[in-house]
N, C-alpha and C positions, 0 to 999 in steps of 0.2 A: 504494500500500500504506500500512496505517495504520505508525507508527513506533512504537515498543515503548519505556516510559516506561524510564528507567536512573537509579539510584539509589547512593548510598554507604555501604554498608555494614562498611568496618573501614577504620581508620588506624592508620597506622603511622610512626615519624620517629627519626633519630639524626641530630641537629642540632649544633652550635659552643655551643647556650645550653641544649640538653639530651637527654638520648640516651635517653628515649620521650616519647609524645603528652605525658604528664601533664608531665613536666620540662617540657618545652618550650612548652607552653601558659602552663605559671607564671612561664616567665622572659618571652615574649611581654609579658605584660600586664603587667608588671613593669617593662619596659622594662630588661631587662638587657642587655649588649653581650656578647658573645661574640671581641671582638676582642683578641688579650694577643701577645707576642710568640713567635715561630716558634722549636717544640722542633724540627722534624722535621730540620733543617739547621740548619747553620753560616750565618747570614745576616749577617756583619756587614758584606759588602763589598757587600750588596746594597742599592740605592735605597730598597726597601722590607724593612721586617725584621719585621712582625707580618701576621697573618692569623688567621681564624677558624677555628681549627683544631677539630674533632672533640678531645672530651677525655676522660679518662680510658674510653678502649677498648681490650680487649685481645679480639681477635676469637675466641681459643680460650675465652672464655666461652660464645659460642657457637655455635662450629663447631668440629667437631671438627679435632684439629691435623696431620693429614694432609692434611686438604679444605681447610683453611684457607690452609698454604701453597703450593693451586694456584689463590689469586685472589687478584687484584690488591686495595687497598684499596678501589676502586669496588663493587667484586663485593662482597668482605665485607661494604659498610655497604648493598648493596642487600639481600641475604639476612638482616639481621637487622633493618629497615625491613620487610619483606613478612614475617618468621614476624609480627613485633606486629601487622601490619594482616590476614590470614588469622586471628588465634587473638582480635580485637578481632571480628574479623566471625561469630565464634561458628560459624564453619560447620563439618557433617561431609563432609569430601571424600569419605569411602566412601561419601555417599549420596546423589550429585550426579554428573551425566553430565560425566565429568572431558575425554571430546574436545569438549565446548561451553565448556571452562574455560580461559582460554591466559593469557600473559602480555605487555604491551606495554610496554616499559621506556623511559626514556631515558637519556642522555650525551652532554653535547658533545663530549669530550676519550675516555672510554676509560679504559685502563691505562698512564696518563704515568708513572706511579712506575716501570712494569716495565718500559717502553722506555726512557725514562731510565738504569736501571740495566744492564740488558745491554749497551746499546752502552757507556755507559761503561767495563762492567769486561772490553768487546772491546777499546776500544780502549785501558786502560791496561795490558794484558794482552801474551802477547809473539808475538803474529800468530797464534796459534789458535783458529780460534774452538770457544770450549764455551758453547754459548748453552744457559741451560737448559730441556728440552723441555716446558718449560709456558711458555715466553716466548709463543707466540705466542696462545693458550688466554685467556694470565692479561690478554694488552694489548688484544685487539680490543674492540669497545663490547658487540657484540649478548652476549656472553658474561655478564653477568649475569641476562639473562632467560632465559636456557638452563638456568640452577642454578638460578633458582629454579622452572623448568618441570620440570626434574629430579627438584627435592628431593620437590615435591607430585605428580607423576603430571599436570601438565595438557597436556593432546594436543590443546589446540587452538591457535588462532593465535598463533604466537610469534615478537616480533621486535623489535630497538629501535630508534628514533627518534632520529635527528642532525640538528638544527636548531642546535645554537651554544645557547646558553641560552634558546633556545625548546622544548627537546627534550623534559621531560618534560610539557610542557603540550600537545606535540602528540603524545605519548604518550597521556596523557588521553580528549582528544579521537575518538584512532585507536580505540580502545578503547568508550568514547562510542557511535562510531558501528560498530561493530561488532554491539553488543549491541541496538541500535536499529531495527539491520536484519535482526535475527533472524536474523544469524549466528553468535553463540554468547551464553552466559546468564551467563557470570561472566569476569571480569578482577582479576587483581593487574595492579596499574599505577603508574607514578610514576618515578622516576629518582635516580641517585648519581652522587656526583663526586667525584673525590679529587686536585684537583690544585695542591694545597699541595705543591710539589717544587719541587726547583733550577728545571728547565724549565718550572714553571709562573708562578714569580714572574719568573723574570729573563725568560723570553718576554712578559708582560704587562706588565712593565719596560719593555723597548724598545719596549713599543707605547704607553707615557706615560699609560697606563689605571689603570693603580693607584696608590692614597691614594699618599705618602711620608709620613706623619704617624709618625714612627716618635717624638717625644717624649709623643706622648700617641692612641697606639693604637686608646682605647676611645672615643674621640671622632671617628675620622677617617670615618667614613661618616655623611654628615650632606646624606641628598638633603630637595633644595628651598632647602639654606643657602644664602644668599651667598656663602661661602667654600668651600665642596665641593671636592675637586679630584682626586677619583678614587673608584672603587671599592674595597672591602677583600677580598680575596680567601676565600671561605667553603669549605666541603666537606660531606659529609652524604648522606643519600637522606631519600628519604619515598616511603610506598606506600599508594597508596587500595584497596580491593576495591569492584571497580564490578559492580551487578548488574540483571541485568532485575527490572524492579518486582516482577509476579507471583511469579517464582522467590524473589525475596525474602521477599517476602508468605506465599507455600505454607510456607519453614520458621520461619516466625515471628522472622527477622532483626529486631535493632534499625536503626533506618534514620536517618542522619544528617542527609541532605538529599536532592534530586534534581538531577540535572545535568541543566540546562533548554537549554543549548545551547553550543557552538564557534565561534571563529571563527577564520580564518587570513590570512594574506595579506604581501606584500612590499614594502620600499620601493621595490627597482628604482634604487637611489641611490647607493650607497658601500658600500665594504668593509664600513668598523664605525663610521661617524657615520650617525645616524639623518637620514630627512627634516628638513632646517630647521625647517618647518611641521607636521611630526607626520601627512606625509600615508599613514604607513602604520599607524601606528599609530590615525588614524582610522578609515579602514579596517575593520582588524581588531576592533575594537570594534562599530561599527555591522553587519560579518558575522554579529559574536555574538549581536547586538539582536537581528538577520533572521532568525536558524537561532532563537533562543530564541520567538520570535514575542512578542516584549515590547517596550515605549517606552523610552527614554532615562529620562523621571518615575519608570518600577518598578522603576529602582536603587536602594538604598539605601546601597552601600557598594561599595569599588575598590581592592582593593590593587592600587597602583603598580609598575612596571617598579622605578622611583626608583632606579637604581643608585648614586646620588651623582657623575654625571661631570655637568660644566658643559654641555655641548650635550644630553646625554641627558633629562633633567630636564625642561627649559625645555620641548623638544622634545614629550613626554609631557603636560604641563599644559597647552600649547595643544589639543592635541589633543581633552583630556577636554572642554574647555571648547566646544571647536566640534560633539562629538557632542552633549553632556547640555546649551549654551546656559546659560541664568536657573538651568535644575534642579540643576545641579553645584555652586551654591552650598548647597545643600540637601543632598548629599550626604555622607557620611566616605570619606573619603582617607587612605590612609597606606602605607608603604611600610616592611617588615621588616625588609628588607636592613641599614636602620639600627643594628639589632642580630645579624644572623644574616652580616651581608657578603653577597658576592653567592658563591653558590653554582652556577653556571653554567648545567651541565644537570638538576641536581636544585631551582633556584631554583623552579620555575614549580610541580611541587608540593608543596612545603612552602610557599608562599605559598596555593595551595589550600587546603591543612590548613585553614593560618590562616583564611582565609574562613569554611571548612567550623565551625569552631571558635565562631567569630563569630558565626554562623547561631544555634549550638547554643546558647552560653550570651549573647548579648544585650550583647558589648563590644568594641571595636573597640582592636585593640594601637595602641600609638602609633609615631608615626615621630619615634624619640631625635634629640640632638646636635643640635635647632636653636638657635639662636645667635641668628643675623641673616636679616633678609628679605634675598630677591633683588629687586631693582623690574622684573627680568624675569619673574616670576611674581608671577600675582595674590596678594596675601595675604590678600582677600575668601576663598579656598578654604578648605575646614578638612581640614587635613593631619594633623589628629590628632597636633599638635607634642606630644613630651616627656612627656605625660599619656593614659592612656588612659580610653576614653568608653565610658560605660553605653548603648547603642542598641536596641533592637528591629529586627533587622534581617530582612528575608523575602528580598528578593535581594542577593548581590553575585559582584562578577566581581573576576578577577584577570588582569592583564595581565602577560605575557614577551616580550620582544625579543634576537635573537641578531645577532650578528656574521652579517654576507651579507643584512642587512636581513629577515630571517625575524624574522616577528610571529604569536605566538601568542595567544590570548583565551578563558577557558572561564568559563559563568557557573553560579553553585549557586543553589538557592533550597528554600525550604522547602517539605515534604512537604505540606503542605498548600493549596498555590496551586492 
């Protein structure tokens, strides 16, 4: 069977460095850091005390304040990432076959904030339980694609993706290939995370994952540096609307890019250090080259995993270097996280955006906070250090890797190829 071309037609994002596309795109190329110290708790007994916290949001802007408090902050920031990416994508849902319309969401973690708090206030409580009857509603993951399958009427496939912070890029993808195989013509997709909580820092804590740079915050995620020495914890969603080319074409959508291909795949290696060698994240990238039916040379641009951890990093630059060879010096590199932190299950698409962005207006964000080279990474690469760059760009890809060695890869390119 022929494969059915899929395109993107509306974005959406409530990010650490801005809370729609437009914010968030001017702080991108701006190279702004999104990293300042932790309002949401009391952190001072903690190793880490800053993160990239979502800022000035108050969800009853809007949702309404009944609906509002029965979701979790995940849910919130996904439902208001998909109305800007639905009302971006210009479409009338009364005149669109709403059971070919569904939603694929992702999350790595869910509703920490509301498992957090119930069991906490069980067990500081005096042996009864009153759990409240949205505890379970407000925590599970798949529950933000349900509200927003809800809020718009879409009755077709709906469900979310838990990859570890590969999750909304294999959301993406699911979606992708959904629409590809002419099983249905539209998708809201992309993913939220909100796990700025006591059990999200002090968990990542004890797993020796996260920056400590608690003197100077806005500097501590600094992938590719020398000095790196953890991730900065982010939160956020972003939501694309993926559509069949034609259906898009018939109502005269604006169309941002095409999503030329996926790719997936596993280390088979460790919990949560990556292959030494970057053998899965080679992998995954050359799966994306094969489903895209394109060369390593028709890259133009890559945002990186780059989470800022010392094995991560290293790990991910070999990698590029052994699929793309001589061309990768040719290429732009850069990695967001620098400014946005990492963002777990909502990383992979708002790193999209980014691409998607890139595509559109011809500049490649940069990857802040570098310092010093590593001599374990080539410094030949252009990582798009601290300055961002004016490109022409026709394809690029964004790379996601999760805890349990799940590797994701999704590539955009321009409507015109």
């Amino acid at each position: 069977m022929k494969l059915k071309r899929v395109v993107v037609t509306g974005l959406g994002a409530l990010t650490p460095i801005g809370n729609n596309i437009q914010e968030y795109w001017n702080s991108l190329i701006n190279g702004i850091s999104g990293a300042a110290p932790i309002t949401y708790f009391d952190a001072t007994n903690f190793k880490t005390q800053f993160a990239c916290e979502v800022k000035n949001f108050n969800a009853e802007d809007f949702i309404e304040r009944k609906e509002a408090r029965k979701m979790d902050r995940f849910a919130q920031y996904a439902m208001v990432s998909a109305e800007e990416a639905i009302n971006d994508s210009g479409i009338n849902l009364d005149a669109i076959n709403r059971d070919r319309a569904g939603v694929i969401w992702g999350s790595g973690i869910g509703g920490l904030e509301t498992f957090q708090n119930e069991v906490t206030n069980f067990v500081t409580g005096n042996g009864i339980p009153k759990f409240n009857p949205f505890f379970i509603p407000k925590m599970i993951a798949d529950i933000a694609s349900g509200h927003i399958s809800m809020k718009y009427g879409l009755r077709g496939p709906n469900f979310t993706t838990v990859s570890a912070c590969a999750s909304s890029t294999n959301a993406i993808i699911d979606a992708f290939n959904y629409i590809r195989l002419g099983m249905a013509d539209l998708f809201v997709t992309g993913g939220s995370e909100a796990a700025v909580t006591i059990a999200g820092i002090g968990g990542f804590n004890a797993m020796h994952a996260l920056s400590t740079r608690n003197d100077d915050p806005k500097t501590a995620s600094r992938p590719m540096d020398k000095d790196r020495e953890g991730f900065v914890l982010g939160e956020g969603s972003g939501a694309l609307v993926l559509e069949e080319y034609e259906h898009a074409v018939a109502r005269g959508a604006k169309i941002y890019c095409e999503i030329g291909g996926g790719g997936m795949s596993a280390d088979a290696h460790h919990l949560t250090a990556p292959h030494p060698e970057g053998l899965g994240a080679m992998n995954v990238m050359l799966n994306c080259l094969r489903d895209a039916d394109l060369q390593p040379s028709d890259v133009d641009a890559l945002n990186m995993h780059g989470t800022s951890t010392p094995l991560g990093d290293i790990a991910e630059s070999k990698a590029i270097q052994h699929v793309f060879g001589e061309h990768a010096y040719n290429m732009s590199l850069n990695s967001t996280k620098s400014m946005t932190g990492h963002l777990l299950g909502a990383a992979g698409v708002i790193e999209a955006i980014s691409v998607i962005l890139s595509l559109k207006h011809g500049i490649i964000p940069p990857t802040i906070n570098h310092f010093t080279d590593d001599d374990q990474i080539d410094s030949k690469l252009n990582f798009t250090f601290n300055t961002a760059q004016k490109r022409d760009i026709k394809v690029g890809m964004s790379n996601t890797f999760g805890f349990g060695g799940h590797n994701a890869c999704v590539l955009m390119k321009k409507i015109d190829l």
